[in-house]
C-alpha positions as CSV (number, residue, x, y, z in Angstrom):
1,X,99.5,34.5,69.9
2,X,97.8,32.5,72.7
3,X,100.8,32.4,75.1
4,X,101.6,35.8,74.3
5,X,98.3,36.9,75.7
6,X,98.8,34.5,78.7
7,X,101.9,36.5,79.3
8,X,100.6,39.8,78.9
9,X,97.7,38.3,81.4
10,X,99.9,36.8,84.2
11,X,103.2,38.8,83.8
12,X,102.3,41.9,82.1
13,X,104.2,44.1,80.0
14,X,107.6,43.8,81.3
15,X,109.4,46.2,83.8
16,X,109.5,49.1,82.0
17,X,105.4,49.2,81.0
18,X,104.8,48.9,84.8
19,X,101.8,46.9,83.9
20,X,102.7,43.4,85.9
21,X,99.4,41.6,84.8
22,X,95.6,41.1,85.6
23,X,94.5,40.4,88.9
24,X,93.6,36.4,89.3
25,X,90.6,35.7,91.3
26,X,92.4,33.2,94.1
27,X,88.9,31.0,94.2
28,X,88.1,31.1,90.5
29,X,91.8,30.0,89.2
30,X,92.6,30.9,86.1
31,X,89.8,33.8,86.3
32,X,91.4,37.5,86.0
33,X,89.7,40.5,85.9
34,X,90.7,43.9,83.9
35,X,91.7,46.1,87.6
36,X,92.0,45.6,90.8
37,X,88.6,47.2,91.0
38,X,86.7,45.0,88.7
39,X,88.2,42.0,90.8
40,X,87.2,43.4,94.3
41,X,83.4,44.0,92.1
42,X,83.6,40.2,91.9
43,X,84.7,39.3,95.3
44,X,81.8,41.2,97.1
45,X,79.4,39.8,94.2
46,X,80.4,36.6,94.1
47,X,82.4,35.4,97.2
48,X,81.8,35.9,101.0
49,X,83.3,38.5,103.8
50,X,83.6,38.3,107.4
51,X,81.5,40.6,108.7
52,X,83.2,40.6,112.3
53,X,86.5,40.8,111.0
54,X,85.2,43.7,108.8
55,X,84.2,45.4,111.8
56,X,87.1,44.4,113.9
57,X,89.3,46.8,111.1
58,X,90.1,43.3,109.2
59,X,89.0,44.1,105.9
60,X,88.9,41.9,102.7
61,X,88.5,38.7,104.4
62,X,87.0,36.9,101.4
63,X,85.7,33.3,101.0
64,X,85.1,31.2,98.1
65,X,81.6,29.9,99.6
66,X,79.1,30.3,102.7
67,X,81.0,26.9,103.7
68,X,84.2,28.1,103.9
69,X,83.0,31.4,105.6
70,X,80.7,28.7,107.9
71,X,84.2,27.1,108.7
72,X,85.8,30.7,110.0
73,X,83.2,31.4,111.7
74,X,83.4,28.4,113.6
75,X,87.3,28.9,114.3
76,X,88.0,32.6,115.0
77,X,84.2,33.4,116.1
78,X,81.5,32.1,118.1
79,X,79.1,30.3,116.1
80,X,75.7,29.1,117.0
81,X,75.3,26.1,116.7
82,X,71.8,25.4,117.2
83,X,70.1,23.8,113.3
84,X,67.8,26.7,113.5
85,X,70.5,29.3,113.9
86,X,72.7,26.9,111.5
87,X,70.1,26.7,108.5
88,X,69.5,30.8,109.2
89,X,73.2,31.5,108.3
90,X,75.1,34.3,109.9
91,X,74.4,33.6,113.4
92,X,77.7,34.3,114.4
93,X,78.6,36.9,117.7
94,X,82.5,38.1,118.3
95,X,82.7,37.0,121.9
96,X,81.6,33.9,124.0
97,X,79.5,36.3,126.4
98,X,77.5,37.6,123.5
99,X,76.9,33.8,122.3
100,X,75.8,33.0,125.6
101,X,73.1,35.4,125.9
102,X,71.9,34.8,122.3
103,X,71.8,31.1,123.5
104,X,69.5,32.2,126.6
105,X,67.4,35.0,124.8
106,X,66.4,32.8,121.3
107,X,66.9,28.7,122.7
108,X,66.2,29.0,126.7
């Protein structure tokens, strides 16, 4: 039946099947993918990572949208904020020193 196929989708099998459900995309609710890989397949096609937290040894910092990522950026990063740099996307540097000499080097 329907909600026994929600089940089987949310919950899984039950304990002793060791299946406990299909992973949920967090940012396309009630979306669920097959595997865990087909659902990371979808984050990196879909959905935005931090770059600098990737390199930083953060990994899997997804976002729903460029916005949201644009938003992060902002708060744990140092974001240009020139329009130019803005409307180029991904003009983002991990320290304030490396902003700084972006901001000298490309806006004088």
């Amino acid at each position: 039946t329907a909600s026994e196929l929600r089940k089987h989708e949310s919950n899984g099998d039950g304990l002793e099947s060791g299946f406990k459900g299909h992973p949920l995309c967090k940012f396309c609710k009630p979306k669920r993918f097959y595997d865990l890989m087909q659902l990371h397949d979808h984050l990196n096609k879909d959905h935005y990572k931090c770059h600098l937290c990737e390199k930083d040894g953060k990994h899997n910092q997804f976002f729903k949208d460029y916005q949201s990522l644009n938003r992060h950026f902002d708060k744990e990063h140092f974001l240009c904020h020139d329009p130019q740099c803005l409307m180029a996307r991904f003009v983002v540097f991990d320290s304030e020193i490396c902003l700084r000499q972006h901001e000298l080097d490309v806006h004088g």
